[in-house]
Structure formats: structure tokens, C-alpha cells
N, C-alpha and C positions, 0 to 999 in steps of 0.2 A: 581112391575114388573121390570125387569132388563133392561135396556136403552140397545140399538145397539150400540156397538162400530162405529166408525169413518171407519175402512177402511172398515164396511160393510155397513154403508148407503152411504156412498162417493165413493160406487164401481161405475166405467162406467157403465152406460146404452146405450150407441149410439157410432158407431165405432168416432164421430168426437169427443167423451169425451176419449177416450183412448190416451193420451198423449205419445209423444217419439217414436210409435210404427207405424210409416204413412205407413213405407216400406210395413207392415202388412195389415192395415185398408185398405188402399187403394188399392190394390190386389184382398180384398176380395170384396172392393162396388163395383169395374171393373166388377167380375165376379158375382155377385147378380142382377146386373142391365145386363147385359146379359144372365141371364138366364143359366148361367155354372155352375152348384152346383156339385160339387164331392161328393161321395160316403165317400172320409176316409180323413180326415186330421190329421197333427201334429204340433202342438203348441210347439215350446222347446225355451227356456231362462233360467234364474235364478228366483229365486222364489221373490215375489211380484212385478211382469211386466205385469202383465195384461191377464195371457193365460187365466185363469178359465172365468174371462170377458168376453173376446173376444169371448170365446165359447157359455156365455149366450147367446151377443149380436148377434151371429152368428144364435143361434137356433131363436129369436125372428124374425130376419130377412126373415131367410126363409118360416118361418108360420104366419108372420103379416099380417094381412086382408086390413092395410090401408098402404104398405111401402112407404116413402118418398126420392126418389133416391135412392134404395138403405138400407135406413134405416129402423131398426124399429120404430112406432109412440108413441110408450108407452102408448095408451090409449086402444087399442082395447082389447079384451076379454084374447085374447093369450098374447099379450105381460103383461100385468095385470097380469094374472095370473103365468106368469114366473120370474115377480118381486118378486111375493109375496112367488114362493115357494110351489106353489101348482098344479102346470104343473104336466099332469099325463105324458105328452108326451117327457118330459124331464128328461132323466133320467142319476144322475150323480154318480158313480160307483168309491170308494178309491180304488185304485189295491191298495194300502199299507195294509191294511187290509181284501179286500177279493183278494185276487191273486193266489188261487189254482183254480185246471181243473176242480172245481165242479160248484164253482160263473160261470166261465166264460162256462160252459154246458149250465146252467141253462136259462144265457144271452141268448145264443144262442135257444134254444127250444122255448124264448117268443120273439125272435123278430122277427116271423112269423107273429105276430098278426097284424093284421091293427092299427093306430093309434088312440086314444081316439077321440079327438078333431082338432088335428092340421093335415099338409097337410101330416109332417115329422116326424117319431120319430128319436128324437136327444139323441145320447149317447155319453156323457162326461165319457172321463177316466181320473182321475186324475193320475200323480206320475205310466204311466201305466210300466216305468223301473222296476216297483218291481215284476211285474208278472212273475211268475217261468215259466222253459222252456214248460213245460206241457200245461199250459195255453197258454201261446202265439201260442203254435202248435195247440189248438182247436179254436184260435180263428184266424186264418188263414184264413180258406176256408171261415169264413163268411165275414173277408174284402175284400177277391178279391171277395166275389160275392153276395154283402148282397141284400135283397129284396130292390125294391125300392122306396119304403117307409123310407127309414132306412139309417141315414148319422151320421158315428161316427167322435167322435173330440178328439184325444188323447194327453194328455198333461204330460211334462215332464220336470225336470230338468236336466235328464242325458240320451239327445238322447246315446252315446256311449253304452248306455247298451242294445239297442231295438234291436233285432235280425235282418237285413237286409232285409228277405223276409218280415216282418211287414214292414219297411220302404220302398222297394220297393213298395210298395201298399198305400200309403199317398203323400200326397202333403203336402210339408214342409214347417210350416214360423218356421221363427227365430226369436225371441225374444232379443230387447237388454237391458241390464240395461239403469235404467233413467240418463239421464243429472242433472247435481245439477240445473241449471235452470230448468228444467222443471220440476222439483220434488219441486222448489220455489214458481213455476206456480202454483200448484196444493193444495199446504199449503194454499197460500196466498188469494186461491178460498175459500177453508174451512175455514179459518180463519173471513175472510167476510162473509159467509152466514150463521155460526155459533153463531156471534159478541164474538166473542174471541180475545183479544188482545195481539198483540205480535210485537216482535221489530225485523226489518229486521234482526241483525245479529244472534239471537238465533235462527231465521226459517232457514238463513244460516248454520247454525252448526246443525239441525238436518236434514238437507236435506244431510249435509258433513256424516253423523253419517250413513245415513239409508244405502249409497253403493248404489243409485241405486234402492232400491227398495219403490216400491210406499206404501206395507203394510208396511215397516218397519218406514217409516216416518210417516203415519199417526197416526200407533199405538203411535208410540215417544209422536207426539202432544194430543193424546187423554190423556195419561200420565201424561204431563203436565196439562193439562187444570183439571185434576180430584187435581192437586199440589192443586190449591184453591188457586191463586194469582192472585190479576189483572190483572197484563201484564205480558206477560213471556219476560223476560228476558237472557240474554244470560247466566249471575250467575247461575239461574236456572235450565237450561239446562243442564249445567256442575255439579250440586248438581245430579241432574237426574239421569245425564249418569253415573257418578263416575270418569268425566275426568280432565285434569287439566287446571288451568287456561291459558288464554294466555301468560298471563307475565312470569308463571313459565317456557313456555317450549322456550319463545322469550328468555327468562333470561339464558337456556341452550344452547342454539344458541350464542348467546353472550361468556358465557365463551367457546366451544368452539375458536371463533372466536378469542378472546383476550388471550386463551391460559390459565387462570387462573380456573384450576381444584375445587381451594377451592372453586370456590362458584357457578361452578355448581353441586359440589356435596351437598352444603347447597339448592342449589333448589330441589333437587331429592328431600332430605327427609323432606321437607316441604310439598310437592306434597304428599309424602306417607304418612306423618302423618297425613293428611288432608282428607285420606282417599282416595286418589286416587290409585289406583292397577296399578303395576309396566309395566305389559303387557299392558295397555292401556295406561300409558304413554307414553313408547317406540313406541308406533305406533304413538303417537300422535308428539313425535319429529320427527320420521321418515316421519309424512307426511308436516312439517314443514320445513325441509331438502330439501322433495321435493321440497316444494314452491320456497325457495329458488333456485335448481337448475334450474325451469323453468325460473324464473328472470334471474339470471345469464345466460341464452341460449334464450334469448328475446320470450319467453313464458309467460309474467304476464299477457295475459289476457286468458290464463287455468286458473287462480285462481281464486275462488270465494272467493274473501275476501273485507272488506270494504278499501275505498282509502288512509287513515292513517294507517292501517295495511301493505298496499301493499310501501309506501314508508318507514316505516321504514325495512321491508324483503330487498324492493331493497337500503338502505343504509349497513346492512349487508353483503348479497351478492356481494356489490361490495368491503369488505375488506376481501373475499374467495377468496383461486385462487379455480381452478376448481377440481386439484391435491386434496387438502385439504378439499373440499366439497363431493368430491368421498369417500374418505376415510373414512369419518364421515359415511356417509349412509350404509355403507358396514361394519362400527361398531357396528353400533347400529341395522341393519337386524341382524348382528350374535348376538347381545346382545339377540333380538326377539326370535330366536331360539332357545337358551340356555334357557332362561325364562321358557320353554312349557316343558322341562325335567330338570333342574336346582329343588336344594335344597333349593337353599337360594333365596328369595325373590327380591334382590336387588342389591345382588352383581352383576351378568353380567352385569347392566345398568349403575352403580358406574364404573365399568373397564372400559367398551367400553368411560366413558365420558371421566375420565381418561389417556387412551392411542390416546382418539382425539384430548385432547390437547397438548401432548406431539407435538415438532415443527417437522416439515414435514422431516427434515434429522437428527430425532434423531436414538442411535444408540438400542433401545428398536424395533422400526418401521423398522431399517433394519434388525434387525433378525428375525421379524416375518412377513415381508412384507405388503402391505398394505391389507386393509379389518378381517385381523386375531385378534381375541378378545383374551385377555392371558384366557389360561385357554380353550379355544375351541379347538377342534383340528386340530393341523398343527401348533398349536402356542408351543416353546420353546424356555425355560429358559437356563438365562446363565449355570448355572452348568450343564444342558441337554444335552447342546451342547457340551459340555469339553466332558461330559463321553458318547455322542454319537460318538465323536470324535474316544473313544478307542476301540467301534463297527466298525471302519469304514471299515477294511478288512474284517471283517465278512456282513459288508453289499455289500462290494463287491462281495463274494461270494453268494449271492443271498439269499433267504428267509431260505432255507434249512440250512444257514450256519450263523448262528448268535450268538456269543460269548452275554452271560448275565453274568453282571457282579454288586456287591451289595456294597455299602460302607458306610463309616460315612457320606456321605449327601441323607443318604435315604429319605430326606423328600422333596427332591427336583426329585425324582422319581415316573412315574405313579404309582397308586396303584398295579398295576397287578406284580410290581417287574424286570420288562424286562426294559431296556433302548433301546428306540425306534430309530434310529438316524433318520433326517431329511430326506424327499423322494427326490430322486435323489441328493444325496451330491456329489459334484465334486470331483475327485479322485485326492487326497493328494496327492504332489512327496515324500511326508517325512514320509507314513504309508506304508511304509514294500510292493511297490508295484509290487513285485515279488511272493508274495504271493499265486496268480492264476498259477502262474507255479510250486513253489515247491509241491501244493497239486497235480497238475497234472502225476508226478514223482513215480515212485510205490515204496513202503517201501522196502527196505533193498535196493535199489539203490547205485550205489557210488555220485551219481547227488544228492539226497536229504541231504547227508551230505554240500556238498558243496555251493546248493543254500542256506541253512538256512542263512549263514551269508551275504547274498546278499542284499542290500538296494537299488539299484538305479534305477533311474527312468526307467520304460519301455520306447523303442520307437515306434516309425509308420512302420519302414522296418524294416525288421530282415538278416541279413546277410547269406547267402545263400551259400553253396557249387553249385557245379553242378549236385551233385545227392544226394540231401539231405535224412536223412530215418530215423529212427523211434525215434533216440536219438534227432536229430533238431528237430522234431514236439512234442515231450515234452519238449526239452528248451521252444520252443514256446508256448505252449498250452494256456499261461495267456494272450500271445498278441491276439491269435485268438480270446479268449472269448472275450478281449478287442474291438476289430473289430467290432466283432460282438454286442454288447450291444446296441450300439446306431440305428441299425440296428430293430431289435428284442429282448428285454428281454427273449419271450418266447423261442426263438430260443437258446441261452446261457444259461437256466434255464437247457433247455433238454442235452448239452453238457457236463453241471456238472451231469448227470447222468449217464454216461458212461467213457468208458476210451481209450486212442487212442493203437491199438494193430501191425499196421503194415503202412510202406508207402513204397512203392516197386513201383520205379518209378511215374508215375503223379495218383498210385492209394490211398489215402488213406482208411485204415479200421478203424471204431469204435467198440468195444464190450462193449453191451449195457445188464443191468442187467433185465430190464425187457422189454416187446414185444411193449408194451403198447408206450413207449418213444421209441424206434427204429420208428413203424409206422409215428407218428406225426412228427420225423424227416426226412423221404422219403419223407412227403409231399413235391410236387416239390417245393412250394415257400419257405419252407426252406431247403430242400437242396439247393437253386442254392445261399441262403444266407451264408451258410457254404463254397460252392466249390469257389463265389465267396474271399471272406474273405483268404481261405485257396490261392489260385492264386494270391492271392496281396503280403500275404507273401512271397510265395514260387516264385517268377516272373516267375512264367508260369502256365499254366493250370493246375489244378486240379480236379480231380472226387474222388468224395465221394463213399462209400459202409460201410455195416452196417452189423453185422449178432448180436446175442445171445452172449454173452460172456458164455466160456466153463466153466464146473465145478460146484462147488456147486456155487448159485449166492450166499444166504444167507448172508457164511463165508465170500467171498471176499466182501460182501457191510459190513459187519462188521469190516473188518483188514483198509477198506479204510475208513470208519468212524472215526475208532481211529487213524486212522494214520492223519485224521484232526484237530482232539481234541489236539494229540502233535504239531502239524503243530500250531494252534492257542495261546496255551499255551506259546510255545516260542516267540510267537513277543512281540518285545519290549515295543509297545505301553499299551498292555495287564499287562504285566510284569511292566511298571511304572507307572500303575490305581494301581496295586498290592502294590506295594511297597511303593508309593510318597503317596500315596492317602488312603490307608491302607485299598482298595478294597478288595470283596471276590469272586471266580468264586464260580456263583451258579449252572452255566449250558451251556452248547455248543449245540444250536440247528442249 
């Protein structure tokens, strides 16, 4: 015959066996010893905290023949019988598996019946988030108003999912994950009444392992004790779990700390030859990291670690600054992340160590700023940056307008073939920053001949007649978008899709190619962003108006297309990726 696992003979029987959970326990003996029994409860935490428990221990309660304060006594007929499992009156129902309108009829049509045995029929729902909406809707009218005989207990990991009129109709505990102590507490019981031997800091590390939950640690320990060792050990524990030693991930804290890459990259793959899997290392320095940070911000006694551990963590952390401890953890989280969609086994955790020991004002760290793993995104390479550089008016001109451009260092380009430039790049004085006004210029102009050979830097004011009109407001057109940018994106996205067609007196006109972009730009909060913008240039008041631009739209977003593509083609920066660099234009988007 098969022996019971551990978390099921070491489940609570009595609300004062249910550890961590008093907010709980004590709520419900208040109202058991008063005589206050509700109709519908809900149970919600994370899974291994005690809810399926609490609900036994709830039903025994209510229909115990002998309770004591409160308690059930565990010996009489009923509590007996709902140890063992053989309660007709206790009836506990997987919505993970039965969760259509039919189970939950069928519920319903029998829980008319008076009760077998006990005072109360008790219906436990496990997991009841997974009941389809059908169900929850027939099982409605029976919680607000079930016979009263009849007290359900619904239990959950993911209250968010439970429709509101179910929850309006429960009384709600919350559940929290265990403390590493009290998950210590709880080992240390079974341990003793099992005569299982084990050494404080391996019951340590699997109480750190379980997160919190009560089955996930006992299972751990059952695990262990089936290992066939006499004492368990903390070696063992880490043979177990598949984690790494202390020294290997103290040993990577260190060369952080020391700056010498070589030999935390010779701990990595010692760790990994030894069979430790890459993602649980990573977590395992990143909760090490923590450690550390708690030391470092007079938190070491959040750590559950023995007191030679804890002074050598606090002689590390005090050669961290705090700059440099941030950094690491915010490496090796993105290292984490890359790991879970990553190719390669090993590589993001080899980088992130890597670029944490690069020194705090190195110039690899100021181009990718801190927390950025090379290779994640948002991180670029020096040649990136060069030929993101010869994007940069086209990233001026917004997403619609971006020069792609191909060369002899394609191997330092995304795969996708597009060179990305970095998000919000400061705008160059020395990249062609007139740019936003020659496209604004309508082709065969005499103005676009003359702006092409323009370089200089835009300003803040723009020089003003006294009755400026349609020729000043495309000189200007690039300052306005300018104004506007920091303002709104959204706002200058929709400018470049139009064109300015009159300014007669303080009115000006846009003609917009489609209905859709005119609308969104009447919105008053960006109009009064535009009329603003437009009155700082022009020193005085302006109002906006907007209509359809006339004519075929088509052709004319077609001649002003192309008349970008030459408008891009000629700047110089484009022009010497071409020429210096022996670049190819693949495309003008």
C-alpha cells in the first residue's frame, strides 16, 4: 500500500494548527463562538496557504458535537469521519474540471436535500475562477439564497477572475504566503515527530525554495527524506533542487564586487557543468543581490541566513556603493528575462556578469545606461549608434519617415535589416536641422531650391514681419513641429500629415489628406497645442482651422512622398553612410 505523502498527513486539523494565517483563523473562531455562520465564504491566496484546510477545519467546526472554543475536537463521529474522507456531508467539487452549467445544475437540484448526518451541508469549491460564465450565472440565485442547511466555501487563487455579483455575496479572507519562519516552524514540527534528521540551514533553504507555500515545502522535505540519507544536509538540498552552491553565487558577488569578469565567468560554468540550470542560477544571484541590498539599507534581519553568512554578505556590501548594487540587479533581472525567450543557454547571464563588472563610468555603461543587458532591447552598439546617427532626420521626422540604410558592417545590424536609432535622441546642430522645413516647402517651389543647401541650426523665435502669411509659415513649419514635439509627439505626428495652405491675418489653414487626422486634430487639447506653438512664433495670437485638402488626395500624398525621398536622399549625412562607409539605400519609410 502506498504511504501518504507529508503535506497530507501534516495538513491542519484545528484553526490554531494553521500557521501565518491568524488574520484568518481568528475571524472565523470570533464568529463560530458567537454563533455568526454565513451562508457563502471565499478563501483567496496563493496556492499551498492553507485555504482547502481552513475549509475542512471550518466544516468540522460547524457540525462538531463536542467544539472547544471554537474548535473542532477531532474525536467525535463527524470530525472522524471528515478526516478520514468519508463525510457524506462534505462535499468538495474541482471547478477546474467540472466547471460547465451542467455540474453546477445538478449541484443545485441536490442541495435541497436535508443533510446526512451533520447539522450543515458544506460545499467546498476548489480553483472556483475556472467556472465558465454559465455556471457562475446558475450558481447565483443559489448563493444569495441557499437553503439553510447549506454553507458554501469557495476557494481561489485568482479572486480577479470571480464575477462581482459572486463576490458580492461572500465574505472574504485573504490568504497570505508563509514567512520563511513560519514555514521553519512548521518543517521543524515534522521533522521531530517524523524523527527525520536535518540541519538548520538545509530546512533554511527549503523553506527559502517553497516561496511561501506550506505544500511546496513539505513536499521538498518528503523528497528529500525518500533521498535515503541520514541527515539532510544542505549539499543535498541543492543536489535536489538543481541549485547552486553558496560559494558559487558568493563567488559571483565577489567578482562583481572586485570588478574581475574572469572568474565570475569561471563560476557560471562550473555552476552549469555541475548541472545547475542557468534560470535558477540567475535567480539565485538575484536573490543574493537582494540580500545584499537589504544589508546595505539596515535590513539584515529580513534575511534568513545563518550569522557567518550574514557577516560575510555585510563585508561585501559594505565594498558596494548602492549606484553599483542597483545596477547589477537590474542586470541580471534582464539577464532573467532574456533566459525565458533566449537561444542560447548561458549567454545573457555571461553578459549581464560581464557588463556588471565593467567600472560604474565606463563608456560601454554610458551608452547603454544602467540596468540595459547588451543584446536586450534598448541596448546599442557602437557602430548602431554611428549609423543610427545617419537616421537621425528621418527620426526627426517621425516613424512615417525613416531612411533605412545597409552596409559593409551588416553584422552589427538587427536582423530585421532596419537601423533603429535610439528613442528620443537629442537633436544634432550638425544633422541637416532644417530638414523639417524644406519637406514642409511644396515641390517646384523657388524656397526648396534654396533651403536644400541650408545647415544651421534652428532657433526658439522666428523673426516676424508684421503681417506674416503663407511664405513665413513654411519657412517656419520645422520650428513649429519643433515646439511642438515636446509638447506632444502625437500632436506633430498628425502635422506631418497635412500641409499648411493659407495664413490671412491671425487665421491659419491646414489641408489635411485624410478626415480621419483633421478630426483628431480639432480635438480642443490639441488644437490649443498647435495655436498655442503657432502665437509664440508668430508674437501674437493665432487660431487654427482645418478643412479636406482639394483635389485628388492620392496623387498629391504621392508627389509629397517623393518629393521626401529626394528631400532625404540629399542630406549629407545619408550621402557620407553612402559614400565613407560604402552604405546602400534599401528604403525610405
Amino acid at each position: 500500500m502506498a504511504g501518504q505523502a507529508l503535506y497530507r498527513r501534516w495538513r491542519s486539523r484545528t484553526f490554531s494548527e494553521l500557521i501565518g494565517q491568524e488574520h484568518v483563523t481568528q475571524t472565523l473562531l470570533n464568529a463560530l463562538r458567537a454563533g455568526r455562520i454565513g451562508h457563502a465564504y471565499l478563501f483567496a491566496g496563493p496556492r499551498g496557504t492553507g485555504k482547502t484546510s481552513a475549509a475542512r477545519i471550518f466544516a468540522k467546526a460547524v457540525n462538531c458535537l463536542e467544539p472547544a472554543d471554537g474548535e473542532p475536537c477531532n474525536h467525535c463521529s463527524i470530525c472522524t469521519s471528515i478526516n478520514e474522507g468519508r463525510a457524506l456531508d462534505l462535499i468538495e467539487i474541482d471547478a477546474a474540471s467540472n466547471r460547465g452549467i451542467d455540474e453546477i445544475r445538478s449541484l443545485r437540484d441536490k442541495i435541497a436535500f436535508s443533510p446526512n448526518e451533520c447539522r450543515y451541508k458544506v460545499y467546498v469549491v476548489d480553483e472556483v475562477h475556472m467556472l465558465t460564465d454559465p455556471a457562475f450565472n446558475a450558481l447565483l440565485k443559489t448563493l444569495e439564497e441557499p437553503p439553510p442547511h447549506a454553507i458554501f466555501v469557495l476557494a481561489t487563487t485568482e479572486p480577479h477572475r470571480i464575477p462581482l455579483t459572486v463576490l458580492s455575496r461572500c465574505q472574504r479572507f485573504d490568504f497570505r504566503r508563509v514567512s520563511v519562519p513560519n514555514l521553519l516552524l512548521k518543517l521543524e514540527r515534522i521533522c521531530a515527530q517524523e524523527g527525520v534528521r536535518a540541519r538548520s540551514e538545509a530546512l533554511a533553504a527549503i523553506a527559502r525554495h517553497a516561496t511561501g507555500s506550506f505544500r511546496d515545502a513539505e513536499s521538498l522535505l518528503d523528497q528529500l527524506v525518500s533521498f535515503g540519507v541520514e541527515e539532510i544536509k544542505l549539499e543535498d538540498v541543492e543536489r535536489v533542487l538543481g541549485s547552486a552552491p553558496e560559494a558559487v553565487v558568493a563567488g559571483m558577488a565577489q567578482a562583481v564586487i572586485s570588478g574581475d569578469a574572469g572568474s565570475g565567468l569561471r563560476w557560471i560554468n562550473e555552476a552549469l557543468d555541475n548541472g545547475v540550470e542557468a534560470r535558477q542560477l540567475t535567480r539565485e544571484v538575484l536573490e543574493y543581490l537582494r540580500g545584499l541590498l537589504l544589508i546595505k539599507n539596515g535590513g539584515a534581519q529580513l534575511l534568513s541566513v545563518t550569522p557567518e553568512t550574514e557577516k560575510s554578505m555585510a563585508a561585501q556590501a559594505e565594498a558596494l556603493t548602492i549606484a553599483r548594487l542597483l545596477r547589477a540587479v537590474r542586470l541580471f533581472n534582464g539577464a532573467g528575462n532574456l533566459l525565458k525567450t533566449g537561444s542560447h543557454t548561458q549567454l545573457p547571464l555571461e553578459m549581464a556578469l560581464v557588463e556588471a563588472c565593467l567600472p560604474e563610468e565606463s563608456p560601454g555603461q554610458a551608452q547603454r545606461g544602467p540596468g540595459t543587458v547588451a543584446g536586450e532591447p534598448g541596448a546599442v552598439s557602437a557602430p548602431q549608434t554611428a549609423r543610427a546617427a545617419a537616421a537621425g532626420p528621418a527620426e526627426r521626422r517621425g516613424p512615417s519617415s525613416r531612411t533605412v540604410v545597409s552596409g559593409s558592417q551588416a553584422s552589427s545590424r538587427p536582423a530585421s535589416g532596419h537601423v533603429e536609432p535610439p528613442p528620443e535622441p537629442p537633436d544634432p546642430p550638425d544633422l541637416n536641422p532644417r530638414l523639417e522645413e524644406k519637406r514642409a516647402i511644396p515641390p517646384g517651389s523657388t524656397k526648396e531650391a534654396s533651403a536644400a543647401g541650408e545647415t544651421q541650426a534652428p532657433v526658439r523665435q522666428a523673426s516676424v514681419s508684421a503681417d506674416p502669411g503663407l511664405a513665413w509659415l513654411q519657412e517656419n513649419w520645422g520650428r513649429l513641429l519643433q515646439a511642438i514635439r515636446p509638447k506632444s509627439r502625437q500632436v506633430e505626428a498628425l502635422l506631418k500629415s497635412c500641409e499648411p495652405l493659407k495664413m490671412q491675418g491671425d487665421v491659419v489653414t491646414l489641408g489635411f489628406y485624410h478626415g480621419f487626422h483633421r478630426e483628431r486634430l480639432n480635438d480642443e487639447h490639441n488644437r490649443r497645442i498647435v495655436e498655442e506653438a503657432l502665437s509664440g512664433l508668430a508674437g501674437r495670437p493665432c487660431r487654427l482651422e482645418s478643412k479636406l485638402y482639394d483635389g485628388n488626395r492620392q496623387e498629391r500624398e504621392k508627389e509629397t512622398e517623393s518629393s521626401r525621398r529626394e528631400e532625404l536622399l540629399r542630406n549629407p549625412v545619408v550621402r557620407e553612410a553612402i559614400d565613407q562607409l560604402g552604405a546602400t539605400v534599401v528604403d525610405v519609410q
